[in-house]
Each structure stands twice: as structure tokens, then as C-alpha cells.
N, C-alpha and C positions, 0 to 999 in steps of 0.2 A: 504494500500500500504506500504511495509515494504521499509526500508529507503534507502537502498543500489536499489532496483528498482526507488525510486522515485529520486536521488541524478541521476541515468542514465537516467531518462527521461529528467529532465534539462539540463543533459549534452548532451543530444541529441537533445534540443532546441538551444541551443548555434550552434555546430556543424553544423543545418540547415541554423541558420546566417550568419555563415562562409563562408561554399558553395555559399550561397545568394550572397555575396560579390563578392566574386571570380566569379561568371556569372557574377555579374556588369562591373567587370575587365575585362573579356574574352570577354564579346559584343563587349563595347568601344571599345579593341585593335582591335576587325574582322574590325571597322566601322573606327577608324582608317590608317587602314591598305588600306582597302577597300574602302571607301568612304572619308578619307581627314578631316573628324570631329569627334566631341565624343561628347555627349549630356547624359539627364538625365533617357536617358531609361524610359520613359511614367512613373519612378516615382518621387516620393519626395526625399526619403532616397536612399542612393549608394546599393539597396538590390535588388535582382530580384528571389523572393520568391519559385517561381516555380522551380529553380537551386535546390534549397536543399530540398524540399518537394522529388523530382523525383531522387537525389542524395539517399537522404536516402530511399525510398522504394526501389530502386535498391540494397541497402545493406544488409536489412532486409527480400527479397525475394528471393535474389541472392547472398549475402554473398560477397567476395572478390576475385580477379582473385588468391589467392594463397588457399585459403578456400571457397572452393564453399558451398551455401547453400545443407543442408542432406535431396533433397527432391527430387523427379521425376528423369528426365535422370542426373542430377547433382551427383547425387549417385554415378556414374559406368564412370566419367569423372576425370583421373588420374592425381595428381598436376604436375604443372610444366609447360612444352610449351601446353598441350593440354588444360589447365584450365584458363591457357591465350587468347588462341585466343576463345574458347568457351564465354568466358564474353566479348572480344573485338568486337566479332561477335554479340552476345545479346545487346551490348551496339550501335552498328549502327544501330540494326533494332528495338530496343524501341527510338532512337533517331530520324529516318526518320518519323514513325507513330507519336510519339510526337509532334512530328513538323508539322505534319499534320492537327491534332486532332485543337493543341491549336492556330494556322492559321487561320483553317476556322471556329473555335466556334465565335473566337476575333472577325470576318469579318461580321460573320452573327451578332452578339449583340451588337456590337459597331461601326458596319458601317466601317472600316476600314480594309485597308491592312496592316497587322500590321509590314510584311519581302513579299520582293519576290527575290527570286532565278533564277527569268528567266534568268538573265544574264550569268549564272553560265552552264557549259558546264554540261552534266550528270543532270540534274534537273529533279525528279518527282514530279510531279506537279509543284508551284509558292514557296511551302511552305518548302520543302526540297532537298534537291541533293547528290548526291555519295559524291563527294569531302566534301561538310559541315559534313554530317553524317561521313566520316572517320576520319575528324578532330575530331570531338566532342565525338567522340567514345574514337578514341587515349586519349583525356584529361582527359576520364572520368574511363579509365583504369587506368592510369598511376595513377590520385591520388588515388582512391581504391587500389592501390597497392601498392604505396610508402609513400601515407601522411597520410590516413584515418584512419588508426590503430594507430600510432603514438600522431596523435593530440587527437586523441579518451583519449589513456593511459596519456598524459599529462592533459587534463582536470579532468581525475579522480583522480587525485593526488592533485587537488586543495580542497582549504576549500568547502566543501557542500554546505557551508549559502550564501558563494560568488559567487557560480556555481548558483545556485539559483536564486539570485537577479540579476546577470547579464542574465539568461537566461527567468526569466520572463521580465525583462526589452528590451532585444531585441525582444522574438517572442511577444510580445504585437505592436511594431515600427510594426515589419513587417506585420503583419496581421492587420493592421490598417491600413499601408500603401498602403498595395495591394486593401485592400475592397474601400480603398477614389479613391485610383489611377482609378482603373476602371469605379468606380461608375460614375467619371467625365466623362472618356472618352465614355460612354453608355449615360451619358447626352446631349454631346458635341456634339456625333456621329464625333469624329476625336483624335487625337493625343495628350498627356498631354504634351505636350513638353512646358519644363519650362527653360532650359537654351541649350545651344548650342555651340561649339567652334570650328570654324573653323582651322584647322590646318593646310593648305595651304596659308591662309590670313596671320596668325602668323609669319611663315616662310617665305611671302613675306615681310614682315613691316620689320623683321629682315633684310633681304637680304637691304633693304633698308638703313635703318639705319646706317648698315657695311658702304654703299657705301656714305654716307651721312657723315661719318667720313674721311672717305678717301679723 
């Protein structure tokens, strides 16, 4: 492996951490948002491995909404608005099937409902919906298009040896973390949930408190 391919493979291990995080990020805020709390997402470490695993094969199969990959119809689809919504379009319908997929795998081997959607207006199935799939579509164009090249060119600019040790030291965390996280909850047959924080209780104590000075 010549050195310039192996310095991008590491920097392609970081990169999937990154992403990892950023789903961490993105969950919380939906659950947040949505539900009033934020928790540890069935893992240990702030990473949700699958974000960047499925980030990155989207890149390397599909290229970037400004650079499409040179392969099949992607060929003869001309930059600009058209090669926009062509990945924003791929990016809803590998997102809904995604969601699908990694649902009912979870459901059937680990006994659990890992998300449901029934609440959600537009829902196929329990495991995805219009509205989720347009959000996570949007997010997942937008950074392929605005951050992914960038961050990419910033890492390569760094020392080698430090790309390296940080990037075996992260994808070791997270692939470690994923294989215990599960393994548990396939044991368990339920939920790794390890911490929890309510965000309505918070903001009641506060509300409190205010008036308790008053």
C-alpha cells in the first residue's frame, strides 16, 4: 500500500468518526425536539457508527451532489440544479430503505423496536416516513456539499503519523463500541440505555427555582 493511499484511508477512518458524531448530534436534537429528552443512543461513546459507515459508501459510490460519481446514469446527469436534486432524490430513497432494513434486522435479533414512526403523518411502515426521509436526505446533501470536501482537504494537510494514531484510535472506540453495544442488547433482548435526561423536568426545576427566588 503506497503511502499517500494508506495516509487516505486513515483519513477516511477519522472522517467516519466525525459523521458518527454528528448522527449522535442529529438523533438527540430529533429526540429532543421531539420527545423532550436526549439519552445515550443504545451506546457507550457519543458515536452512532452506522452515520458514517453509510455516509461514506454514499461518497465513494455516488460521489458528491457537485461531482457525481463516472458510473451508470451519473454519467449523462449535468452539474448544477440537476446533480442536486438527483443525489437529494438518491439520498431519500437509500435513506427510507435504510431505515427499513436496519429496523427490522434490530427487531428480529435483538427483540426490540429500536424507532417507530407511526406517529408521524406520511409513514411507511413503523421504521420510516416522507417527512424523516426529507429531513435526513436535506442533511445529508447539504454536508456532501458544503462540509465533506473541505474537512476531507483539511485532514490531508495534517501530519500523517497524527492522522494515523488518531484514526486508528477512534475507528478501534467505535467498532468496539458498536460490537459490545449490541452484543448487550441481543443479550438483554431490550435497550442499552445507560443515561437519560429529561429536558422538560430541567426546565421545570428551573421554572421553579426562578419563582422560588422571586
Amino acid at each position: 500500500m503506497g503511502s499517500d493511499t494508506e495516509s487516505l484511508v486513515y483519513v477516511y477512518g477519522v472522517m467516519i468518526a466525525i459523521i458518527a458524531f454528528l448522527g449522535y448530534i442529529t438523533e438527540n436534537t430529533w429526540l429532543a425536539i421531539t420527545k423532550g429528552y436526549i439519552d445515550n443512543r443504545n451506546m457507550n461513546a457519543p458515536f452512532l457508527l452506522g452515520y458514517g459507515l453509510t455516509v461514506l459508501a454514499i461518497y465513494f459510490l455516488f460521489g458528491t451532489p457537485q461531482k457525481l460519481a463516472d458510473w451508470g446514469i451519473m454519467r449523462y446527469i449535468p452539474e448544477g440544479t440537476a446533480s442536486y436534486l438527483f443525489y437529494y432524490i438518491l439520498s431519500f430513497l437509500l435513506v427510507s430503505v435504510g431505515e427499513i432494513l436496519l429496523g427490522t434486522l434490530v427487531e428480529k435479533v435483538c427483540g426490540i423496536e429500536y424507532w417507530n414512526y407511526e406517529w408521524i403523518p406520511l409513514h411507511l411502515t413503523k421504521y420510516t416516513s416522507v417527512p424523516t426521509s426529507i429531513m435526513f436526505a436535506g442533511i445529508i446533501t447539504f454536508f456532501m456539499s458544503n462540509l465533506f470536501d473541505p474537512i476531507l482537504q483539511c485532514m490531508l494537510q495534517m501530519k500523517p503519523q497524527c492522522i494515523k494514531v488518531i484514526s486508528i484510535a477512534l475507528t478501534t472506540l467505535l467498532v468496539c463500541d458498536f460490537i459490545a453495544s449490541f452484543y448487550k442488547m441481543y443479550q438483554k433482548q431490550d435497550f442499552n440505555n445507560i443515561w437519560k435526561y429529561e429536558l422538560h423536568h430541567a426546565q421545570n426545576e428551573d421554572r421553579a427555582a426562578s419563582t422560588y427566588r422571586e
